[in-house]
N, C-alpha and C positions, 0 to 999 in steps of 0.2 A: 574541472577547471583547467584553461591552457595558459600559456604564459602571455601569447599576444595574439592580436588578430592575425599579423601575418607573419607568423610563422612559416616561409617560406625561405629556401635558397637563395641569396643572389652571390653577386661577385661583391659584395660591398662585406659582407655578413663573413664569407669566407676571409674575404682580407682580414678585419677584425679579428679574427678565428688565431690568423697565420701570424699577426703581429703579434698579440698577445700572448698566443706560444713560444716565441721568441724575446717575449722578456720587455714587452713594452707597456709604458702605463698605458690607462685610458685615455689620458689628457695626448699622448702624443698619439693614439689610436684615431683620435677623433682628428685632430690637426689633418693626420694622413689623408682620412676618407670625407675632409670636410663635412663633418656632421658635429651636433651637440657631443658633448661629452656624454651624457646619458643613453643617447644613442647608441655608442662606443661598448658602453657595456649591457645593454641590451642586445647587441648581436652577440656577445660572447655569453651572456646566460642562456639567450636562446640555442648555441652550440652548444655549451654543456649540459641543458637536459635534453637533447635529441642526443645524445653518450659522444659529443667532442672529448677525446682526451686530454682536458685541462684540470691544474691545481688549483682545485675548492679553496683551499687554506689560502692561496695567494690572492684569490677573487674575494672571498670574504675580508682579507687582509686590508685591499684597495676599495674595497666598497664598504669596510670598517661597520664589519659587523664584528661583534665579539662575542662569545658562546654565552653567554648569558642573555644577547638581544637573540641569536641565535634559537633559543631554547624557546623565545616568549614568540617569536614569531611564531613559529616551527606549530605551536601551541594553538596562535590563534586558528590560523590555515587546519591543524584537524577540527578547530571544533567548531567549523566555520568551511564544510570542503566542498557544497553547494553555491557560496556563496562567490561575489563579485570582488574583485580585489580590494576596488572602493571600500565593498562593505568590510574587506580585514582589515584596509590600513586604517579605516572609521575606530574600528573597534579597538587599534593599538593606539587611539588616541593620537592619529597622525603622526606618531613618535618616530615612523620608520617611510621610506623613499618607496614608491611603488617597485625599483629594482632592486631595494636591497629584498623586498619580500618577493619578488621573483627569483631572487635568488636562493632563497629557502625554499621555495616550492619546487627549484629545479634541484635543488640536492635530496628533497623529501622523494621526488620522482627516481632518482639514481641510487636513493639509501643509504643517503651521507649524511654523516654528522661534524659537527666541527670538535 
């Protein structure tokens, strides 16, 4: 399973990368590179499971996940590791944001837990 189709480099994804290592939300991420808010943090989950050096704790913080949604995610993605994201976030009962579960699959990739 990968996190997005295009998982590529640009300068937009780096920006994101540099701002939010410096202590920026996402809401002022996205202002910056004029894109969705979503957007914003999908270039920074796509840096951190390609091993960007960012704070898991502060990502799950602002994308409010909390170690018990944490755990259930985390759960569904093993037992479900063939599958399309679609089909996890179906099966959490739509209860969770396709990034906050990219965001567990990028920590499940790096060996983090919250």
């Amino acid at each position: 399973m990968r996190l997005s189709g295009k998982n590529q480099p640009s300068n937009s994804k780096m920006r994101a990368f540099e701002e939010f290592k410096a202590g920026h939300s996402y809401r002022d991420i996205a202002a910056a590179l004029a894109v969705q808010e979503a957007t914003a943090e999908i270039y920074t989950i796509d840096a951190f499971a390609a091993g960007a050096p960012l704070n898991h704790m502060r990502m799950a913080n602002l994308l409010e996940i909390q170690s018990e949604d944490f755990e259930r995610i985390k759960s569904a993605i093993t037992a479900n590791s063939n599958a399309k994201l679609a089909t996890i976030r179906a099966n959490l009962n739509e209860s969770f944001s396709y990034n906050q579960i990219c965001f567990v699959l990028a920590c499940k990739i790096r060996e983090l837990d919250l």
